[in-house]
C-alpha positions in Angstrom: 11.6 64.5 166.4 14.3 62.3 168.5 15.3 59.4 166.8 14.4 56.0 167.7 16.5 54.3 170.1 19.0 51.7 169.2 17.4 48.3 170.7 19.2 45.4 168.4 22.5 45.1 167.4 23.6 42.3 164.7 26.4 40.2 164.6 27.6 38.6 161.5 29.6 35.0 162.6 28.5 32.7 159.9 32.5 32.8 158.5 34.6 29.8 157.9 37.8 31.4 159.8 40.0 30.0 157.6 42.8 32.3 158.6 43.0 30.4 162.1 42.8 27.0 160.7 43.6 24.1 161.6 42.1 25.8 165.3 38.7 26.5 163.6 38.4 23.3 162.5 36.1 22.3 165.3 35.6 25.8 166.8 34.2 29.2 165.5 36.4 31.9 164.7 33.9 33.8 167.1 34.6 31.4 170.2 38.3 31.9 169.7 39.5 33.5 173.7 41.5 36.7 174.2 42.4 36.0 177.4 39.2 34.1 179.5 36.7 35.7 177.1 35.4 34.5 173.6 35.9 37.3 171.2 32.2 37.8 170.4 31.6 37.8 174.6 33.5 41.6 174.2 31.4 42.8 171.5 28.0 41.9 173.2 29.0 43.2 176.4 30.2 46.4 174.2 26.7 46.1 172.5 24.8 46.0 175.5 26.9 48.9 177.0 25.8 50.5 174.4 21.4 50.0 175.6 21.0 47.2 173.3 18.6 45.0 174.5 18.5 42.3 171.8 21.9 40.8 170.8 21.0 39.0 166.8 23.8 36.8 166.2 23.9 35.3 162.8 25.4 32.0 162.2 26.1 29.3 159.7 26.6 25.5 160.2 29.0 24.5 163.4 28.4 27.4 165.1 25.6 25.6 168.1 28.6 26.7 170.7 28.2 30.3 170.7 24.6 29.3 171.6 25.5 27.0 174.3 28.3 30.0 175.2 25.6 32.1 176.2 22.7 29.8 177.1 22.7 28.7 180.8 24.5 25.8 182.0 22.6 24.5 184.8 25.5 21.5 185.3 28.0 23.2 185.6 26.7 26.3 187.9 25.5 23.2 189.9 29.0 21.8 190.2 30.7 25.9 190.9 27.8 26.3 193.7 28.7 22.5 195.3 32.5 24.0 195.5 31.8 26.8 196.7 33.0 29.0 194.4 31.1 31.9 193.8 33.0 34.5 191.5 33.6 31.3 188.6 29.2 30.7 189.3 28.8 35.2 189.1 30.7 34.7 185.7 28.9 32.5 184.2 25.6 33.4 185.3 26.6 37.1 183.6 27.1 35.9 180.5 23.2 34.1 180.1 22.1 37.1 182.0 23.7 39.7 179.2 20.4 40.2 176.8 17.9 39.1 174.7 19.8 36.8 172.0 18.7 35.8 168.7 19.7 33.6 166.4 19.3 33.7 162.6 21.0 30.9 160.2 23.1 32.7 156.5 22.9 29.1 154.4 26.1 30.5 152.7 28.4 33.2 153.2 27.7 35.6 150.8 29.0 38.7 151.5 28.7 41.3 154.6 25.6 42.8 153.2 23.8 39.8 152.9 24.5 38.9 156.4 23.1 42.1 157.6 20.2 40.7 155.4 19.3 37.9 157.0 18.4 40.0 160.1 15.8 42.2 158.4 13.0 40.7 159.9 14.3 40.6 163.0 15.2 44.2 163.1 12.0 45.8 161.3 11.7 49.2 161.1 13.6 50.5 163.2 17.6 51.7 163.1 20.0 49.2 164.7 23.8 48.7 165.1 26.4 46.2 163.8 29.4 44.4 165.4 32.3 43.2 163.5 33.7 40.4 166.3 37.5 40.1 164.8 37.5 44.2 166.0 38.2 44.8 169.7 38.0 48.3 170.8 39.3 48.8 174.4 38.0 52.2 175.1 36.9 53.6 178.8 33.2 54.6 177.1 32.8 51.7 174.8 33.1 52.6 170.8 29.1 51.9 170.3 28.6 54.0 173.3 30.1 56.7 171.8 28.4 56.1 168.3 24.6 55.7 170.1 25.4 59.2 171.6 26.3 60.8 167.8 23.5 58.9 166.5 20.9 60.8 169.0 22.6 63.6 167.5 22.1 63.4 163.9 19.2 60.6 163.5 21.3 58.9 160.7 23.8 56.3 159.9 27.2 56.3 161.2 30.6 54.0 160.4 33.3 54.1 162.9 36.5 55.0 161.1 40.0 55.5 162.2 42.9 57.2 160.7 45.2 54.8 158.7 48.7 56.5 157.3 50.2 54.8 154.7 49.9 51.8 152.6 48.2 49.7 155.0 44.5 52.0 153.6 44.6 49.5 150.0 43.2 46.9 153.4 40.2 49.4 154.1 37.2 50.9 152.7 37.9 54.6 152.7 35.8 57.7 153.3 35.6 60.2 151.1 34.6 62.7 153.8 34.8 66.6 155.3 34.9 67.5 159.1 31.3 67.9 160.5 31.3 71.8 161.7 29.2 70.3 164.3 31.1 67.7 166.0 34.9 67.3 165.1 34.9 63.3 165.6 31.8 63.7 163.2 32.6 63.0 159.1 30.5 63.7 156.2 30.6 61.6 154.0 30.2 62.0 150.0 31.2 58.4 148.9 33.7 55.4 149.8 36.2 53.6 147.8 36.8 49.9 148.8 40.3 49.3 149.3 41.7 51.6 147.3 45.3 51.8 146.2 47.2 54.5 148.4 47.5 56.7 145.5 43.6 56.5 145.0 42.6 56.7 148.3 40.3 59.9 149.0 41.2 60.1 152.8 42.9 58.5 155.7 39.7 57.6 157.4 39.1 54.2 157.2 36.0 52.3 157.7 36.5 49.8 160.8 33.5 47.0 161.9 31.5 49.5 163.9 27.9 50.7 162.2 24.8 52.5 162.8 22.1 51.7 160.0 19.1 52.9 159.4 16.5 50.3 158.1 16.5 52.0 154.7 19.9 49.6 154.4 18.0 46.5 154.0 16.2 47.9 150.6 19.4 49.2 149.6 20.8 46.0 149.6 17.9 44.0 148.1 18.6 46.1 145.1 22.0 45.4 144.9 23.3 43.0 142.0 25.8 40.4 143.3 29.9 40.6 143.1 32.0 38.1 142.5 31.3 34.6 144.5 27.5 36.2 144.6 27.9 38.5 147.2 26.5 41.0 148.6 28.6 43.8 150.2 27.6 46.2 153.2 29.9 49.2 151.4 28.4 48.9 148.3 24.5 49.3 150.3 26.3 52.1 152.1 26.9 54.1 149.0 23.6 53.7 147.1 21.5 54.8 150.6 23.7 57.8 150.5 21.7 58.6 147.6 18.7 58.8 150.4 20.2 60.0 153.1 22.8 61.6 155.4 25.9 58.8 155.8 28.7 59.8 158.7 32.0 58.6 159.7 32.8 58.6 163.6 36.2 59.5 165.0 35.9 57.2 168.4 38.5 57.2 171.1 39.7 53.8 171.6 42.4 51.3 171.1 41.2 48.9 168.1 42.9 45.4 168.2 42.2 43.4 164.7 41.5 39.9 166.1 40.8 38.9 162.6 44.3 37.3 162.0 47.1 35.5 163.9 49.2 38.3 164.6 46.6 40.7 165.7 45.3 38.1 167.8 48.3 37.9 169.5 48.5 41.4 170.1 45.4 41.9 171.4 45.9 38.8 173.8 48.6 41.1 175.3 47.4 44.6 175.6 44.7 43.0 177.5 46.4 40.5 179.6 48.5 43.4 180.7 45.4 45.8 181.6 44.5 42.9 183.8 44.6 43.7 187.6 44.6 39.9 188.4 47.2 38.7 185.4 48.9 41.9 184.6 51.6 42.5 187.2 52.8 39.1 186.7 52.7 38.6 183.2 54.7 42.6 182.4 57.8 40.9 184.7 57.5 38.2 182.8 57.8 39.4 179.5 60.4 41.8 180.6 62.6 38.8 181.2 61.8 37.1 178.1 64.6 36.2 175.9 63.5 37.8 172.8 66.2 38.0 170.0 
């Protein structure tokens, strides 16, 4: 029997930011613009890419302005329509018109897996994706795309991983894992270690914020007993419903950009600047002449 389609993704954005303070003082992390576009606007429109149909965005206190991002603004396409211009009134009307989104309140943040929680009764029984906002993956068939198509293929849960040489892994959970004979982006995964030590890592493939979960995820982390702080974490779920069932890693062709700190940020701002037809001419000749020491 075909698997049930993925309808809902989930987006956990109930985070402090604190590593863009004093900027998300006032403004969510989420709401933060690469360019012209918040970065949780490029996961939903990923999402939705992707067939989703319902976006569940869950929040925390002074968060109301991803709501009024993507609510309609009936003032100010009044005020683009009056002046007449009609590509600024498209825009915005695209982004109300994007999907069904819900919202769901996490009181405290207590982990990734109890984030993923607070959706449960939105998502019911059915399998369902999650998007990490601070990872941007600029890929011609968008990275949940790609992981829809292998989940049609094997009916289970999937984690978009990427190779990571060196060091930087002890930042990553880690697959342990074998090459599907199946599908060579496909990984099979026995376990995971949570940022291991390089030495103690049992692969290169690192987990990025890209999943496919079945809904046997929400008992798994019911059950789970709480870390430090109290929470509850989505790896940790991960390895006790691989106990259940089939878990695999996904090999997706993309560029990942980690919007999750400063630097990255910055980075990301200009590999997609530059693949802009309107900005990108312009800003390459301008950073060529750039006095950089």
């Amino acid at each position: 029997m075909a698997p049930k389609k993925i309808r809902k993704a989930v987006f956990p954005a109930a985070g402090l930011g604190t590593r863009f303070l004093p900027a998300t003082k006032a403004i969510p992390k989420e709401m933060l613009c690469l360019v012209d576009k918040p970065l949780i606007q490029y996961g939903v429109e990923e999402a939705v890419a992707a067939g989703c149909t319902e976006i569940i965005i869950v929040t925390g206190r002074d968060k109301a302005a991803m709501e009024d991002h993507f609510d309609s603004s009936p003032e100010l396409e009044y005020a683009l329509a009056a002046k007449g211009k009609q590509k600024l009134l498209d825009s915005v009307h695209a982004v109300s018109k994007l999907a069904k989104i819900i919202y769901t309140r996490q009181a405290e943040p207590l982990g990734l897996g109890h984030a993923v929680l607070m959706a449960k009764e939105i998502v019911g029984d059915e399998p369902f994706c999650v998007l990490l906002p601070d990872d941007i993956v600029d890929a011609a068939v968008p990275c949940m795309k790609q992981m829809v198509e292998a989940f049609e293929q094997t009916g289970s849960s999937i984690l978009a991983s990427e190779v990571i040489e060196g060091p930087a892994i002890s930042a990553y959970g880690v697959l342990d894992c074998a090459p599907d004979p199946r599908d060579p982006r496909l990984l099979d995964v026995k376990g995971m270690v949570e940022k291991p030590k390089l030495e103690d890592a049992p692969s290169n493939n690192a987990i990025i914020g890209r999943y496919i979960l079945t809904p046997k995820i929400f008992e798994m982390i019911e059950q789970l007993t709480p870390g430090a702080g109290g929470e509850l974490q989505l790896t940790d779920a991960i390895k006790a419903l691989l106990q259940h069932e089939k878990v695999y890693g996904f090999h997706y062709e993309g560029k990942r950009h980690d919007a999750g700190d400063k630097l990255g940020f910055l980075k990301a701002t200009v590999s997609l600047a530059l693949k802009r037809q309107d900005l990108g001419p312009e800003f390459r000749e301008w950073l060529k002449s750039f006095p950089i020491q």
